[in-house]
Kinemage of the C-alpha trace (Angstrom):
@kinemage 1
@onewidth
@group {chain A} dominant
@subgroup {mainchain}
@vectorlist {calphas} color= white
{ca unk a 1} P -37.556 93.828 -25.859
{ca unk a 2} L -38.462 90.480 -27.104
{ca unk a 3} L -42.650 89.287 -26.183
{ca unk a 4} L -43.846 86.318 -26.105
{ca unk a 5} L -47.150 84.377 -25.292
{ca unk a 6} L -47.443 82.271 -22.289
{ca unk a 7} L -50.335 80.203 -21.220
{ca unk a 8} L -51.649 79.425 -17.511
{ca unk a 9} L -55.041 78.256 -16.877
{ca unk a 10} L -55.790 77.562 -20.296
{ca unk a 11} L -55.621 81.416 -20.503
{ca unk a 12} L -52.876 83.144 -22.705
{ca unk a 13} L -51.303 85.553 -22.222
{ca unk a 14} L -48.782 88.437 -23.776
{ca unk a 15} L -45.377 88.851 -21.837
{ca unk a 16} L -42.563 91.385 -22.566
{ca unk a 17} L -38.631 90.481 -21.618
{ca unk a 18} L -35.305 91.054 -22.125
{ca unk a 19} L -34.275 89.671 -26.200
{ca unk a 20} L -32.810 86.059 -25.208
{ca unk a 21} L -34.612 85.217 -22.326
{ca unk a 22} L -37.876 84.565 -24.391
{ca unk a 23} L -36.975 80.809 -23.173
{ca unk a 24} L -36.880 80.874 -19.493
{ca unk a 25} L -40.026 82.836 -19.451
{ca unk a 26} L -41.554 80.016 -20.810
{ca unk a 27} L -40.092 77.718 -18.617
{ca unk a 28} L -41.132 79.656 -15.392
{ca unk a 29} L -44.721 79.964 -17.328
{ca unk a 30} L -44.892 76.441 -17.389
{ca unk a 31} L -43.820 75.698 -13.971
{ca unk a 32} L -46.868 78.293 -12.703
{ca unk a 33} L -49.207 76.922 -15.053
{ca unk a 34} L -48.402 73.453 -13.047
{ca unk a 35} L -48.682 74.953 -9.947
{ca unk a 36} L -52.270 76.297 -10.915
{ca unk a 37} L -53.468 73.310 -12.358
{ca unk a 38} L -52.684 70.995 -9.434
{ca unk a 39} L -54.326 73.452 -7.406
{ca unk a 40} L -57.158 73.178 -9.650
{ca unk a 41} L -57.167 69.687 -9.675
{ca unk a 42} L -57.822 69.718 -5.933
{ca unk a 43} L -60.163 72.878 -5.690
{ca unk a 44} L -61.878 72.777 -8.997
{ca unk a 45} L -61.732 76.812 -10.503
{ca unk a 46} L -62.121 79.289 -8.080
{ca unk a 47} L -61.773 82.299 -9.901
{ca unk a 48} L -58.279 83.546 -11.453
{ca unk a 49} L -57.730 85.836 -8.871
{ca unk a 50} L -57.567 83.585 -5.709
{ca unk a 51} L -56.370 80.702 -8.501
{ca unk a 52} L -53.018 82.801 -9.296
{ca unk a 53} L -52.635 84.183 -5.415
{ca unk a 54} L -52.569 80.518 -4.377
{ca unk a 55} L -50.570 79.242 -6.893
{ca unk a 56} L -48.382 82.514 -6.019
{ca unk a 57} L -48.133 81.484 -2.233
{ca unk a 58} L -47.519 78.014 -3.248
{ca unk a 59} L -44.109 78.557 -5.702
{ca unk a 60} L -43.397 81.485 -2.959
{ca unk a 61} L -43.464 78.706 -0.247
{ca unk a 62} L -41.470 76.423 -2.157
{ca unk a 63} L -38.869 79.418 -2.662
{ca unk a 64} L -38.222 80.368 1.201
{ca unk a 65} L -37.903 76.600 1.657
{ca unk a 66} L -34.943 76.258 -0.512
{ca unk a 67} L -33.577 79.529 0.613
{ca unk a 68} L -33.793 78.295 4.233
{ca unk a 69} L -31.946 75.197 3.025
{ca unk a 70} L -29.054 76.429 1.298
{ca unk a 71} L -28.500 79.231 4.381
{ca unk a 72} L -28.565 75.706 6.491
{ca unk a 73} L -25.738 74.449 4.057
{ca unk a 74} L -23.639 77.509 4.159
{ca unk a 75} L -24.162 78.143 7.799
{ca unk a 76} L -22.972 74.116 8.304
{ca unk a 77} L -19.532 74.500 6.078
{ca unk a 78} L -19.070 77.876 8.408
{ca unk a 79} L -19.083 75.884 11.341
{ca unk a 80} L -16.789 73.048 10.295
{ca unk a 81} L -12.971 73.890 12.082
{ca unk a 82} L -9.641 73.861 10.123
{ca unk a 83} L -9.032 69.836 11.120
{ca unk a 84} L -12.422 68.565 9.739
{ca unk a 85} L -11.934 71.369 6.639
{ca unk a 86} L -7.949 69.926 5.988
{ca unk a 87} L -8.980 66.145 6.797
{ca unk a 88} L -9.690 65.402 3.199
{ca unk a 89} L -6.438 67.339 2.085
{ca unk a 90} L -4.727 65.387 4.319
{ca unk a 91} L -6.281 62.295 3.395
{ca unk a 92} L -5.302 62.692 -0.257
{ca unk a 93} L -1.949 63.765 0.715
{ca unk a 94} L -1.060 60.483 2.923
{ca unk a 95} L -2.770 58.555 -0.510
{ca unk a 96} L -0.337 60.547 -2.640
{ca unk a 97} L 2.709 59.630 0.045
{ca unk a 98} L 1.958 55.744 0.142
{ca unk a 99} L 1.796 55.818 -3.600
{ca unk a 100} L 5.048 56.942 -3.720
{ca unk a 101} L 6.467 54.875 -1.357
{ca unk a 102} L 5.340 52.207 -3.603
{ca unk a 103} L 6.385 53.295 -6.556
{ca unk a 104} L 9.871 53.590 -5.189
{ca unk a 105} L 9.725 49.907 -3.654
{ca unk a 106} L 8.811 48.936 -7.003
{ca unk a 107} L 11.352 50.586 -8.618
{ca unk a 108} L 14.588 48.968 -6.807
{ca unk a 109} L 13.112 45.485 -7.029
C-alpha cells in the first residue's frame, strides 16, 4: 500500500491506496479541495465538519447528475428502431455504390 499526503482546506492530510494509484488520489484531492474552497469563498469557514459535508453533497450532486445523464443517453440509443440504427450504414453503403459507379465510368472513358 502506497500513502501519500493530500491537502484540502489548507489542511493535510495522510492517505493510504493501492501502489500506482498514488496519482489519481491526488487528482480527486484536488478536485475536493476546489469544491471546499469555492464553498468557502461564498460562506467564509464554517467549521471542517459542515465544510467537508457540503463540499461532500456538492461533488455527490454533481455525480447523480451525470449518472442521470448518461442513463438518458443509453435509454435514447435503446429507443432508436432498426431503420434510424441502419440509416447511417446505409448511407455509407449508397456513398460506397456511387463511388463505384464512378470509378467504373471513369475507367471505360
Amino acid at each position: 500500500m502506497a500513502q501519500v499526503e493530500i491537502r484540502v482546506n489548507g489542511r493535510d492530510y495522510k492517505v493510504t491506496c493501492d501502489d500506482g494509484q498514488e496519482q489519481r488520489l491526488q487528482e480527486l484531492a484536488a478536485y475536493f479541495d476546489r469544491q471546499v474552497t469555492e464553498i468557502t469563498d461564498d460562506l467564509g469557514q464554517i467549521g471542517d465538519a459542515r465544510l467537508m459535508l457540503l463540499a461532500a453533497l456538492t461533488v455527490c450532486d454533481e455525480m447523480f447528475e451525470a449518472r442521470a445523464r448518461a442513463e438518458s443517453l443509453e435509454n435514447a440509443a435503446d429507443e432508436l428502431d432498426q431503420d434510424t440504427v441502419g440509416g447511417a450504414s446505409r448511407a455509407i453503403e449508397a456513398a460506397v455504390s456511387r463511388v463505384n459507379e464512378m470509378a467504373e465510368r471513369l475507367e471505360r472513358a
